[in-house]
N, C-alpha and C positions, 0 to 999 in steps of 0.2 A: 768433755774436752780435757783431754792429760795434760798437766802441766809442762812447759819446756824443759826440756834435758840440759842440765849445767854439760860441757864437755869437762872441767874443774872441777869432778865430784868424786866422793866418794863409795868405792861398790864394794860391798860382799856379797862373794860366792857362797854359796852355802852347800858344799861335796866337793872333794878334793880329787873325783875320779877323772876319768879320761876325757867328759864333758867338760867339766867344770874349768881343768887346765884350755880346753879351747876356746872359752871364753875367755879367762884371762888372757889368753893371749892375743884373741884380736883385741880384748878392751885393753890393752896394754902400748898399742900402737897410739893411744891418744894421751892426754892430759889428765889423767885419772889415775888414784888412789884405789889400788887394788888388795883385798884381804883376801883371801882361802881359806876355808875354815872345814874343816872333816869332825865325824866325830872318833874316828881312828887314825892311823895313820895316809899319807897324800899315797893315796895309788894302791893301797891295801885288801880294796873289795873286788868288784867282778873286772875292773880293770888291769887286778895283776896275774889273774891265775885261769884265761881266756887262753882258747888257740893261738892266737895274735893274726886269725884271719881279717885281711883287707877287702871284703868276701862282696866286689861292687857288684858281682852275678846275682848278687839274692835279693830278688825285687820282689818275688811272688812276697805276698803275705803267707805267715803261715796258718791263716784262718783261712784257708783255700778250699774250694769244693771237696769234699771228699774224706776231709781230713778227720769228722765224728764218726762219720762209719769205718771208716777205716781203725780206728784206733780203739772205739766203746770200748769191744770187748777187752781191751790189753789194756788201760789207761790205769785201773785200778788193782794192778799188780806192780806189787813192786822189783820185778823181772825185768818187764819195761821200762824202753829209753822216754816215755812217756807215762809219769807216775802221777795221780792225784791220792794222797792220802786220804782215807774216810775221818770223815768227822763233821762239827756243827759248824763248819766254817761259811755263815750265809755271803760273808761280803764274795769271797772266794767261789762259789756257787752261784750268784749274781752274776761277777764277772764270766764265769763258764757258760753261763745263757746267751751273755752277749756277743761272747768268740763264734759260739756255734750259731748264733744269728747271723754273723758276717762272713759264714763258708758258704758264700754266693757267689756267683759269678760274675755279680755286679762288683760286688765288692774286691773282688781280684782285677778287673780290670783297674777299677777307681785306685785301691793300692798301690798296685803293679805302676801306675804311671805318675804316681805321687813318690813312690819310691826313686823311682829312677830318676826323677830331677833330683832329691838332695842327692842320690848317690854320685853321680856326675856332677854335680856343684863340688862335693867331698873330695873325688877325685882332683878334680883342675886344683882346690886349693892345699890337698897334701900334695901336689908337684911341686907348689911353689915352698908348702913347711921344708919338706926335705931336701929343697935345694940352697938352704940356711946352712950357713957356715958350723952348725952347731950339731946339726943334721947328716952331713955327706959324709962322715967317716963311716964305714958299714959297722964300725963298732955300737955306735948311735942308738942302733937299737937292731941290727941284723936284717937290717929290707932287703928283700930279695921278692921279683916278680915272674913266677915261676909256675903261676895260675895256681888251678882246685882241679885234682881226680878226684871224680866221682867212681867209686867202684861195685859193682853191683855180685850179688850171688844169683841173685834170681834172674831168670833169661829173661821170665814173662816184665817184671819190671825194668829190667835193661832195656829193653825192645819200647816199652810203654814211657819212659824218659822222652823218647823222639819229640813226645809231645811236648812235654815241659821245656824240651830244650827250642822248638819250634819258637813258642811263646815266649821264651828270654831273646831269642833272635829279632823278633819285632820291635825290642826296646835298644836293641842292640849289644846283647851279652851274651850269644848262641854261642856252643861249643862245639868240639870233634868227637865222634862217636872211635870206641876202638873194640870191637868186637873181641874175642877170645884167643884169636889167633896171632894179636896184634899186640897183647898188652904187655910182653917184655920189650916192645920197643916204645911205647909210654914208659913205663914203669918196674925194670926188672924184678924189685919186690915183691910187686902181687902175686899174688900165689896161682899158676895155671890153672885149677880150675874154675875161678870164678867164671862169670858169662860173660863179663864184658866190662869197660868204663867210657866213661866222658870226660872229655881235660876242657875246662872252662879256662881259656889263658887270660882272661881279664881281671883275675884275683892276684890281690899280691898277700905277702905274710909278712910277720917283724916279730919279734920276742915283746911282747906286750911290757913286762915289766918293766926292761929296759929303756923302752920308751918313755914310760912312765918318770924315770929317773934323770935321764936328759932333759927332757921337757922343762921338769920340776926344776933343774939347774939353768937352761936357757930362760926362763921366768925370775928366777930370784935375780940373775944378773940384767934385768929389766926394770929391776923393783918390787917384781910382783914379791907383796907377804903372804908365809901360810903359819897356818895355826893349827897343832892336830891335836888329834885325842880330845876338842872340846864341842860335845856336842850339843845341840838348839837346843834347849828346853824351853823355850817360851820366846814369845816375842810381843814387845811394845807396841802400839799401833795408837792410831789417831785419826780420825776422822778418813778412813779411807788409805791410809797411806804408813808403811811400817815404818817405826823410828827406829826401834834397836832390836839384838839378837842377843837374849840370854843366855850362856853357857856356863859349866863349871868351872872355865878359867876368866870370866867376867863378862861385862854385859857391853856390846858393842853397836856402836851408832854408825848408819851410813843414809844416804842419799837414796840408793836405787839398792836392791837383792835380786842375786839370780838364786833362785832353785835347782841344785843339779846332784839331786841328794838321790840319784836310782832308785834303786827300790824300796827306799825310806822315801818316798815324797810322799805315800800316802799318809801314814802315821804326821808327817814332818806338815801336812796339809792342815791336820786336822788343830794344827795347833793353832791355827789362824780360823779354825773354824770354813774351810773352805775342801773342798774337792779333787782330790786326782786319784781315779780307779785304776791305780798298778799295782799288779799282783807281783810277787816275788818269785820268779824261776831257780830254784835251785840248780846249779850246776856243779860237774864235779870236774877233777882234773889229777894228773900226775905226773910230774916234769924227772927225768932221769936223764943219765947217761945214753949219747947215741951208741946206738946198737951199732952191729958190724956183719951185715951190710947194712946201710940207714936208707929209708926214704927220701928219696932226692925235692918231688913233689909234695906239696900238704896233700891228705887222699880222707876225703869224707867216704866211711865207709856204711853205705846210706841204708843196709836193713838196721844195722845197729845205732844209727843215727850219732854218730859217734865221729871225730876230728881226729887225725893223728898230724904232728906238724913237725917238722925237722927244723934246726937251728943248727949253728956250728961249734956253737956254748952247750946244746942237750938234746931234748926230743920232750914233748908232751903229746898226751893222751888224754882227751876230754870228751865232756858231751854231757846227754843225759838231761831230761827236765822234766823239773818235779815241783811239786805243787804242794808245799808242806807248811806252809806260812814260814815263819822270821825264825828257823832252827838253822841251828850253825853245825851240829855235830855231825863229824863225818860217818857215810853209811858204808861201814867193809864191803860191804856186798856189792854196792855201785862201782866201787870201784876198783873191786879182781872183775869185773864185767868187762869194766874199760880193756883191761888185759887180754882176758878172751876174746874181746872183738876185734883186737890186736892180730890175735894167734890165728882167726878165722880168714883172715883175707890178706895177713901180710905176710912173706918169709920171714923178714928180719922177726927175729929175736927180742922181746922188749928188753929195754936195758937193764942193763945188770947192775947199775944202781940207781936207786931212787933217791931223787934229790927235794922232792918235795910233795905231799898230799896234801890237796888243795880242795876247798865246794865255798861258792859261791851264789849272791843271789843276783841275777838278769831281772832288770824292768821291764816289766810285760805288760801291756797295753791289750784290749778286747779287740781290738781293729788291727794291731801288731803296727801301729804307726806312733811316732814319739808325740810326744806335747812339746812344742818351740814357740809359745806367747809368754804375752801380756798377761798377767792374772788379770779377771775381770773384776777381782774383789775387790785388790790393794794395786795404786796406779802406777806404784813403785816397786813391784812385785814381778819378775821375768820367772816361765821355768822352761827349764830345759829336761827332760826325761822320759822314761817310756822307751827307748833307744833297741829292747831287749839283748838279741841277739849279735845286733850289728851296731852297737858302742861304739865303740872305735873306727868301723867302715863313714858312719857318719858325724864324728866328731867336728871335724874343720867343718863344714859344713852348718852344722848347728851353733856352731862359736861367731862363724860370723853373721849367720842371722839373728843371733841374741844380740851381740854389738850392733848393728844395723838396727833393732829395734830401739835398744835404749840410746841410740843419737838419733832418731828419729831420721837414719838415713832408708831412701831406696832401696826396698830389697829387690835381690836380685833373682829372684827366682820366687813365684807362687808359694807359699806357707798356710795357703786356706785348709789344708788337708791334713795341717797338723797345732790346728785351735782348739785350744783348751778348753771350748764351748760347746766341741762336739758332741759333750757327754751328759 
């Protein structure tokens, strides 16, 4: 039996990404003393340099049928939007046993409908974030709902879509198919000869960053503290229950910890002597200047597995996931690719200036479903992570089931599917 939850306590977050602000922000609606703590800067990791898709259509997992054979032979080139580097990485090769164990059909269902509650929880409660006085300027962060082109080159996989898109329709996220003849009235840019696209309109998009930056100021004028550049080196513990969090700008005591360190929770796990198998997805990105003519739609250009996203501030160019362990340094090559997969499917012109080169790492999970418990080790211990792809689709959604946990209120929606015990 867990001790009662003071509502007069004290909590540190521990990651200052796009999770962690939505914790603080539903735990901030209560009686509670909130910290941030990053080990870089608030909003600096895979939070700031994202598509900025609100992408509720993506329920499949991406451990889905088909997905090992489909890719073996490409995974271990680094050409591919889908790269594993060689090497002795067994934790990493563990987790790859696991993914490919869950490209079942069971496990696409079970997914697929685990998904789609928080993503729908996510959505109802960013209506209510965005309809904050702090929120409705479109300066805010640039929301605009304007769906996801799907645009394809290959006729055989345009045609073969029907299915996929069949199966988001059961959960309630089917699209409109635009054959070839069609797609300057979707989307002038694409380039006529592609075979076709799907406009999924249940996607919305925002400029990630900015978001990131309002948030961080609607928070501090709450009270919430943050603290960067200090990261966990260790942690105090006591019979079951964490007292404090050591960092190089001092050593800090709280009540309850959320975990919402992406894809540092595992390393950030082991300090405690405890478990979470998230592997780190490197991603890349490149935000410039809009082009002239610009894409009105975001348009996942789906052989190259690659995002392009319009804003009224720039344009980014992302994608790409790679499997390199905890390396930061950017790889030229990925990203003249982004460019090229640009030039293949869109007219517009990438922009003509580059405003920033970006790679980041996405928490990836063997099941591609987050962790939102209770640590079973420490009873004071919450995490929130695993999130991968869709961070920010399921933010609100994870913040307020972490809050809901540590008041020991009602959740709102089933979380069995994303227990830290699965594993």
């Amino acid at each position: 039996m867990n001790p009662p939850i003071k509502h007069d306590q004290h909590i540190i977050i521990i990651g200052g990404g796009i999770i962690g602000l939505a914790c603080a922000h539903y735990l901030s609606d209560h009686d509670i003393d909130i910290l941030v703590i990053d080990q870089d800067g608030i909003g600096s990791g895979a939070s700031h340099g994202n598509c900025g898709l609100l992408h509720f259509s993506g329920v499949i997992p991406l451990c889905a049928p088909g997905v090992i054979s489909n890719e073996i032979f490409r995974m271990f080139s680094s050409a591919s939007p889908l790269y594993i580097k060689p090497g002795l990485d067994f934790k990493l090769y563990y987790w790859l046993t696991r993914f490919a164990l869950n490209c079942n059909p069971s496990h696409k269902s079970h997914g697929s409908a685990a998904k789609t509650a928080l993503l729908k929880y996510s959505l109802d409660l960013f209506l209510d974030l965005f309809a904050l006085d702090a929120f409705t300027d479109k300066s805010a962060c640039e929301l605009e709902k304007q769906g996801l082109v799907l645009a394809f080159k290959d006729p055989k996989k345009f045609e073969a879509y029907k299915k996929t898109n069949d199966w988001l329709a059961k959960y309630g996220f089917g699209g409109t198919a635009y054959p070839n003849e069609k797609l300057g009235d979707l989307e002038p840019c694409l380039k006529p000869h592609l075979a076709g696209a799907w406009l999924n309109s249940h996607d919305w998009h925002l400029r990630p960053d900015t978001l990131m930056k309002t948030w961080r100021n609607h928070l501090s004028q709450k009270g919430v503290r943050f603290l960067e550049y200090a990261k966990a080196q260790d942690f105090l513990t006591n019979e079951g229950r964490i007292q404090e969090v050591v960092t190089p700008k001092g050593s800090f005591k709280a009540d309850t910890f959320v975990m919402a360190t992406g894809a540092w929770a595992g390393p950030m796990a082991s300090l405690l002597d405890t478990r979470i198998p998230v592997q780190p997805g490197k991603g890349y990105s490149l935000t410039m200047e809009r082009p002239d003519p610009c894409p009105s739609i975001p348009c996942l250009l789906y052989e190259r597995n690659m995002v392009v996203t319009p804003w009224e501030s720039g344009y980014r160019l992302g994608g790409t996931m790679e499997f390199s362990g905890f390396n930061s340094p950017l790889d030229r090559k990925r990203l003249d690719r982004l460019i090229e997969g640009s030039q293949e499917y869109l007219s517009s012109p990438p922009g003509s200036v580059v405003t920033e080169e970006w790679t980041g790492l996405r928490p990836m999970t063997s099941d591609d479903l987050p962790v939102i418990d209770r640590s079973g080790d420490y009873s004071n211990l919450f995490i929130a992570t695993g999130h991968g792809m869709l961070g920010i689709t399921m933010a609100t959604g994870t913040g307020k089931a972490i809050t809901d946990m540590i008041l020991e209120n009602t959740l709102e929606i089933d979380m069995e599917a994303f227990s830290a015990k699965r594993f």
